[in-house]
N, C-alpha and C positions, 0 to 999 in steps of 0.2 A: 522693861523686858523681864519678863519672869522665866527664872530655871528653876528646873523640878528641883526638888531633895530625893539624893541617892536613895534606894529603896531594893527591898529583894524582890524578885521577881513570882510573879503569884501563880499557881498552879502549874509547873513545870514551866516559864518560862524565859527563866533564865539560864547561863551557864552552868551553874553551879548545883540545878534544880534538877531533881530525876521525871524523864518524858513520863505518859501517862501511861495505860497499860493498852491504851489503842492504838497508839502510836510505836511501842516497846514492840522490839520482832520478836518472833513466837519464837519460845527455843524450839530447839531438835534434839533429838535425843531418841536409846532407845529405852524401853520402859520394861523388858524384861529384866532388868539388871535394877540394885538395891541404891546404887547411883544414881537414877534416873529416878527413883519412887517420891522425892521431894518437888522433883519440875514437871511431875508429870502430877501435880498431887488432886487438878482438877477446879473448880468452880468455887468452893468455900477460900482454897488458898489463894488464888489468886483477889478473891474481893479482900480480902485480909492484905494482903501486899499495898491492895491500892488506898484501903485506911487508912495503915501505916505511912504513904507515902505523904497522904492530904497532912495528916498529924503532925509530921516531919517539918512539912512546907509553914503549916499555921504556927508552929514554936521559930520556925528561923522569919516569921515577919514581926512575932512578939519580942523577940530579942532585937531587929536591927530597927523597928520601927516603932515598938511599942503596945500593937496591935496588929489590929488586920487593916490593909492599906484601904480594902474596900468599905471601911466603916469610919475611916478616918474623912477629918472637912478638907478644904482644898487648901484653906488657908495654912493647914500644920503640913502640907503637901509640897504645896509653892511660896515661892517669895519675891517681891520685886525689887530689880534692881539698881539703886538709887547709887551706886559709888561714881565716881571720878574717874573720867578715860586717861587724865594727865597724870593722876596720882599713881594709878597702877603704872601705866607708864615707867613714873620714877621709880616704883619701887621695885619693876619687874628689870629694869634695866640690866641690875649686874646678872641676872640669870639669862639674858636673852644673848648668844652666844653662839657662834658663825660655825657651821658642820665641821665635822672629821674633814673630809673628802676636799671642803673648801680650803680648810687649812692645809692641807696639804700640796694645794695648788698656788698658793701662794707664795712666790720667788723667798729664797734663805737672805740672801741678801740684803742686806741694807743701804747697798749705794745705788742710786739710781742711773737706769741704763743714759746713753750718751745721747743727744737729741740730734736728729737727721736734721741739718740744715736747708739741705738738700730738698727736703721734701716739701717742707714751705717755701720754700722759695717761688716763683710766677714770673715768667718771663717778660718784661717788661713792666713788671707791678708798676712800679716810680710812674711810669710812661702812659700807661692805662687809668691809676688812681689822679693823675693831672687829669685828663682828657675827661675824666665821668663829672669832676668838678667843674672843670669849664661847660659842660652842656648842663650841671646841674643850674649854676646862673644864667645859661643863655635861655634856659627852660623857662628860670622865674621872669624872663624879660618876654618872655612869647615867641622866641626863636626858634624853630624845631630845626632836627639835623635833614640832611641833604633826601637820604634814603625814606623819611618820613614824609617830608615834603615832597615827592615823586608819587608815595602812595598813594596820599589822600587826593593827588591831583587825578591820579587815576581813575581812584572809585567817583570823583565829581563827573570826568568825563563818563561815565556809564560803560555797560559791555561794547565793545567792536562792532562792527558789521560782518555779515554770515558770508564765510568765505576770508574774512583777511587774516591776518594775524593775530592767534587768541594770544594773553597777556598771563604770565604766570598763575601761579595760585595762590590764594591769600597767605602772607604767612602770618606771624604770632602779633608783627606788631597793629595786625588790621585793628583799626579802631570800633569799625561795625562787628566787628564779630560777637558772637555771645558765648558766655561759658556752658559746660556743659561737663557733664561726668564722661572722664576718657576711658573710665572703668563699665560702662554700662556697655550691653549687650550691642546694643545698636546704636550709632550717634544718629543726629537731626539730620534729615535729606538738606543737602547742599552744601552742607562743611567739609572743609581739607579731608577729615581724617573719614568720612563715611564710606572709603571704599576700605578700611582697615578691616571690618568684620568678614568683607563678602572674601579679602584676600587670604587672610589668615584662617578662617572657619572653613572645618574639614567640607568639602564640598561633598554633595551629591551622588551617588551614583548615576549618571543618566538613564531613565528607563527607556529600551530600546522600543520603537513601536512597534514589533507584533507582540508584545503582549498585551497591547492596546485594543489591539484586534480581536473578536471575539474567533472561537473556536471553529464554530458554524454558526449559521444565520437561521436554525431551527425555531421555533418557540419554544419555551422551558414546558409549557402546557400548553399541549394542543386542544384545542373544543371537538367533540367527537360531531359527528353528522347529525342529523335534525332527526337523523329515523331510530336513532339510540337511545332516544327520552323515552317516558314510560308510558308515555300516551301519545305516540309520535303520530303523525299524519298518514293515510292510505301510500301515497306516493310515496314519501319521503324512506317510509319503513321498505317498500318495494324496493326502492332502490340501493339500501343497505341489502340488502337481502342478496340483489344481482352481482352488488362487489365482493359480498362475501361465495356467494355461488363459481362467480369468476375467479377468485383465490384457488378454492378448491379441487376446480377444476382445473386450473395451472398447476397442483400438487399430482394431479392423478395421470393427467400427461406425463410428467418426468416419469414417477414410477413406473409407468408403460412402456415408456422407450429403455426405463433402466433393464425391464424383464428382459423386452424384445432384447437389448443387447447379449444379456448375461443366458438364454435361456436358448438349449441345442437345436438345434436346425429336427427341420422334420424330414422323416424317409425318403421323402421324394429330393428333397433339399440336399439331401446329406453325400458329403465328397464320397467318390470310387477311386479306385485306383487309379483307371483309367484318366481321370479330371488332374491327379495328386502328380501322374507323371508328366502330364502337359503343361503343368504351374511348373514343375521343375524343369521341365526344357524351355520354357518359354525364353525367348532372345536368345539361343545358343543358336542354333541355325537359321540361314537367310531364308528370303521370302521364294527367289526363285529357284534354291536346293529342291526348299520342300515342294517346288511345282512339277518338276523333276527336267525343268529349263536349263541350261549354260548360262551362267553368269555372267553380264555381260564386262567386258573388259572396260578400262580408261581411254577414252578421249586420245587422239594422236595428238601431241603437240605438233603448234606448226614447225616448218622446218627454221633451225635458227640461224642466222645471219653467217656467212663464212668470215672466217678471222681475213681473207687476203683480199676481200672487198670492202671496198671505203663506200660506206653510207651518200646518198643523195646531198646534195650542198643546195640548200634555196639558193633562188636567182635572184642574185641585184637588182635595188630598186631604183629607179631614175630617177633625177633631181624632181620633174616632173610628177610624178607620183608621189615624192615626199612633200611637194606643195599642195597638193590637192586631198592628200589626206588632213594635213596640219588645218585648210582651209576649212575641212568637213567639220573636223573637230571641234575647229574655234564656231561656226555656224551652229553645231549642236547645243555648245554653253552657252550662247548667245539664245537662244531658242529656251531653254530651260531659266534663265533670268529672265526673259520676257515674259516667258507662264507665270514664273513665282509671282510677279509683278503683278502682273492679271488678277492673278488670286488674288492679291494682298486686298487689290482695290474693290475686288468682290466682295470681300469680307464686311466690308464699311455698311453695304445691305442688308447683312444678316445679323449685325448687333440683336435685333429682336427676337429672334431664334436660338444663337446663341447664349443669351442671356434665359432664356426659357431652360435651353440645353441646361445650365450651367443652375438653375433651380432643380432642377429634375434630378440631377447627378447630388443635389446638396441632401436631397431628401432623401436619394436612396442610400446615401452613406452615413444619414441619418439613421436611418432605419434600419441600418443593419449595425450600427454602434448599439441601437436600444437592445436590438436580438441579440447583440454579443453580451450584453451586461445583464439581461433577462438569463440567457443562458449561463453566463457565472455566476448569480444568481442563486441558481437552480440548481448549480453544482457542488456551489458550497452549501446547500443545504441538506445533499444528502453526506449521509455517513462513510467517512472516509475508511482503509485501512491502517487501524493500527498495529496489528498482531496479525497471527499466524489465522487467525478464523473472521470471517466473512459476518458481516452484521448481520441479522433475521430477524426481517419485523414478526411485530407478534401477532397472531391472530389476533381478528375481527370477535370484537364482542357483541355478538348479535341475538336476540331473541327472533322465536319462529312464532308465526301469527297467534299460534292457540298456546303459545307462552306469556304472551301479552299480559300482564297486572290489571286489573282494573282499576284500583286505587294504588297510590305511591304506597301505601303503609303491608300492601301485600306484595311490595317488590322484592325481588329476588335479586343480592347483588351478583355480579360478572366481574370475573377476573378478580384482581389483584392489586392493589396500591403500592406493593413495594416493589412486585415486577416493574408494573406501569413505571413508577419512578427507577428504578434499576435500570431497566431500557430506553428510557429516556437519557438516561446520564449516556449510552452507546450511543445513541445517535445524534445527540450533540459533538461528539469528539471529545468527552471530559475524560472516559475509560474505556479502554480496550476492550470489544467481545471475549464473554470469558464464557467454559463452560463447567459445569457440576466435576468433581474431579470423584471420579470415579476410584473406587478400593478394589487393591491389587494384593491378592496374597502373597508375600515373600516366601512363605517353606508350605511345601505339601502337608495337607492334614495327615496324623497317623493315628487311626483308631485302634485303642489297645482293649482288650477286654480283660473284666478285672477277673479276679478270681470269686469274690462275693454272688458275682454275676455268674460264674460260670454253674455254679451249686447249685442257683436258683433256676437256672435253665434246663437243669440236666430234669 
C-alpha cells in the first residue's frame, strides 16, 4: 500500500494557499476617494498580485518539499508500506483509548449489579431438558415422536378427496418442505407463508369500471369523404358539394325564421285598437251575453226523496229461485272448464304454428335489441353536454369545381389542424365546448388633451 508524503498544495490549492485571481471576488469599492485608488489600480496591479501570489506558492513548496512537487519523481513522492499490523497494534495500544462521552456512561461503581434469578429460570427446564434427551436417543434408534409420525403418514396418504375434509397446513416440522428466504418479496406458490405478501402488502385501489369505458365511441380521426382528395371523382366531389350546399342552407333557414321573428309586422299586419281591445276582453264575457240571448239557467234537479218515506225493500227470493240460480251458476263453470279443456286439446294441433309463432316473435325481439344497441350506439357517439354551450360542428372543407388543383404540389391547404384537433377533443367528450373569451373594458376611456397639443392646433 503506498501513502503519499505530506506535501503543500500547488497553485492555490490548499487551505493555507491564496485562491487565484479568477476565482478571488472582485472588490467593490468606490473609486472617487484616495482609499479606493489602490483596488481600483487597474490591469498592471492586478497581474502583479497574481506574480507575487505564484512566487509565494513556489518558495512554500521549496521550503516543505524541497522543490516543485511537479518536477519531483514519484519515488521521493510516495513510499510503500512494508510495517507490521501486530506491531503497530502493540505499540499503538496504550494510545488507543475509549471516548469522553463512553466514559462517562460507564456505571461509578465497582460492585456488580445483583443477578435476576428469576429471569433464567424456565418452567419446567429439569422436565423439558429430560424429555429432548430421551427423543435425542429414541431418534438415534429410528423412533420418531407421536406428532411426527401422523405427519408423514399424512403426506404418504396424498391430498383428500374434493369435497371432504381438507387437513391442516404444513407446519415447520414438514419434511418436504423446502427452504426459502422469508425475507423476499414473494415466497414460492404453494407454501404456508405465500398468502403473507398479498395479506400484509398495501393493496390496491380497485379501478372502478367506467373509467374503463371510453368517453364516446367517436374515432380520434375521422377519414374525410372520397370528394375532399385533390383529385376526387366527378360524383364523389358532387356529392360533397350537396352536403355542404345542405349545411348551408340549414344555416340560412334559421336566420330567416330568426328575422321573421325579430322583424315588425307590416301595415296591413299591424294591431288597431280596435284588435288590442278585443285581446283584452277576450274571455271576460259569455258567449250568449255577447249574442244578446238569456243565459240559459242550470238543469232542475230531480225532486229528492222525502225524509217520512221509506225507500222500496226488494222482494224475497224463494227457496226455488235460490236453486236454480246456484244451478245456473254451477252449469256456467262447468261450461267454461269444458272450453278450457277443448282448447287445451286443440293446442296439441297447432305445436307447428306455434312454434313458427314462437320463431317469429324470437326474431323480432331480435331485432329490435340490434336497433336498440345500433341506436345507443349512435348516441354515444355523438357529443354529449358538458357545459353551458352546445357543441358546433365545424364546417365542411370543401373546394368548388374551378378550385380543384391540378397537381397535389399546387394544392391549397383548408382549414386548420389544431382546430381540427381542438374539436375533435369536443366531440369525443374529452373537453367541454369552450368559446374565445372576449375583452371587456372595466373603466370608460377618458380622453385628455394635452397642452403641447393644444399650441399645435391653435
Amino acid at each position: 500500500m503506498a501513502a503519499p508524503v505530506a506535501a503543500a498544495p500547488f497553485l492555490g490549492l490548499g487551505p493555507t494557499s491564496r485562491p487565484p485571481a479568477a476565482a478571488r471576488p472582485r472588490a467593490r469599492g468606490r473609486r472617487h476617494r484616495k482609499k479606493g485608488w489602490k483596488r481600483w489600480a487597474g490591469p498592471e496591479a492586478r497581474l502583479g498580485r497574481e506574480i507575487g501570489d505564484f512566487l509565494e506558492d513556489v518558495a512554500l513548496q521549496q521550503r516543505a518539499a524541497g522543490g516543485l512537487i511537479a518536477e519531483k519523481p514519484d519515488e521521493s513522492l510516495f513510499f510503500v508500506d512494508t510495517g507490521n499490523a501486530e506491531k503497530d497494534r502493540r505499540l499503538n495500544k496504550g494510545r488507543e483509548k475509549p471516548l469522553r462521552i463512553d466514559l462517562i456512561l460507564q456505571p461509578d461503581s465497582k460492585v456488580p449489579p445483583p443477578k435476576d434469578i428469576l429471569a433464567h429460570q424456565v418452567p419446567n427446564g429439569r422436565k423439558q431438558e429430560r424429555k429432548r434427551r430421551l427423543w435425542e436417543r429414541l431418534a438415534a434408534r429410528g423412533v420418531l415422536p407421536r406428532a411426527e409420525r401422523l405427519l408423514r403418514a399424512r403426506l404418504r396418504r396424498g391430498p383428500p378427496a374434493r369435497g371432504g375434509p381438507q387437513p391442516p397446513e404444513r407446519g415447520r416440522l414438514d419434511p418436504a418442505r423446502s427452504f426459502y428466504d422469508i425475507w423476499a418479496e414473494s415466497a414460492p406458490p404453494g407454501s404456508p407463508d405465500s398468502w403473507i405478501p398479498v395479506q400484509t402488502a398495501e393493496p390496491r385501489v380497485k379501478r372502478p369500471a367506467r373509467l374503463r369505458k371510453r368517453p364516446s365511441e367517436a374515432p380520434a380521426v375521422e377519414v374525410i369523404a372520397a370528394g375532399g382528395s385533390y383529385n376526387p371523382a366527378f360524383e364523389d366531389h358532387q356529392a360533397l358539394l350537396l352536403r355542404a350546399h345542405e349545411v348551408e342552407l340549414k344555416k340560412q333557414k334559421a336566420e330567416e325564421k330568426l328575422q321573421r321573428q325579430l322583424s315588425f309586422p307590416a301595415a296591413a299586419e299591424a294591431p288597431t285598437a280596435e284588435t288590442l281591445f278585443r285581446e283584452e276582453c277576450e274571455g271576460l264575457l259569455e258567449e250568449s251575453e255577447e249574442e244578446g240571448g238569456e243565459p240559459e239557467g242550470p238543469e232542475e234537479p230531480a225532486e229528492p226523496p222525502r225524509p217520512g218515506r221509506a225507500a222500496p225493500r226488494p222482494e224475497k227470493k224463494t227457496e226455488q229461485q235460490r236453486r236454480r240460480e246456484k244451478e245456473a251458476r254451477a252449469l256456467a263453470a262447468r261450461r267454461r272448464r269444458e272450453k278450457a279443456a277443448r282448447c287445451r286439446r286443440q293446442e296439441l294441433f297447432r305445436l307447428r304454428g306455434l312454434r313458427l309463432q314462437l320463431r317469429r316473435r324470437e326474431a323480432e325481439l331480435l331485432q329490435r335489441r340490434r336497433a336498440r344497441l345500433a341506436q345507443r350506439r349512435a348516441r354515444d357517439a355523438l357529443p354529449r353536454r358538458l357545459g353551458r354551450l352546445r357543441y358546433e360542428a365545424p364546417s365542411l372543407e370543401v373546394q368548388l369545381s374551378e378550385e380543384l388543383p391540378e397537381s397535389l404540389r399546387a394544392l391549397k391547404p383548408e382549414g386548420s389542424v389544431l382546430r381540427d384537433r381542438f374539436k375533435s377533443l369536443q366531440r369525443r367528450n374529452l373537453i367541454e365546448p369552450r368559446e374565445r373569451a372576449k375583452f371587456k373594458r372595466k373603466y370608460r376611456l377618458k380622453y385628455v388633451e394635452k397642452r403641447a397639443f393644444r399650441e399645435v392646433t391653435l
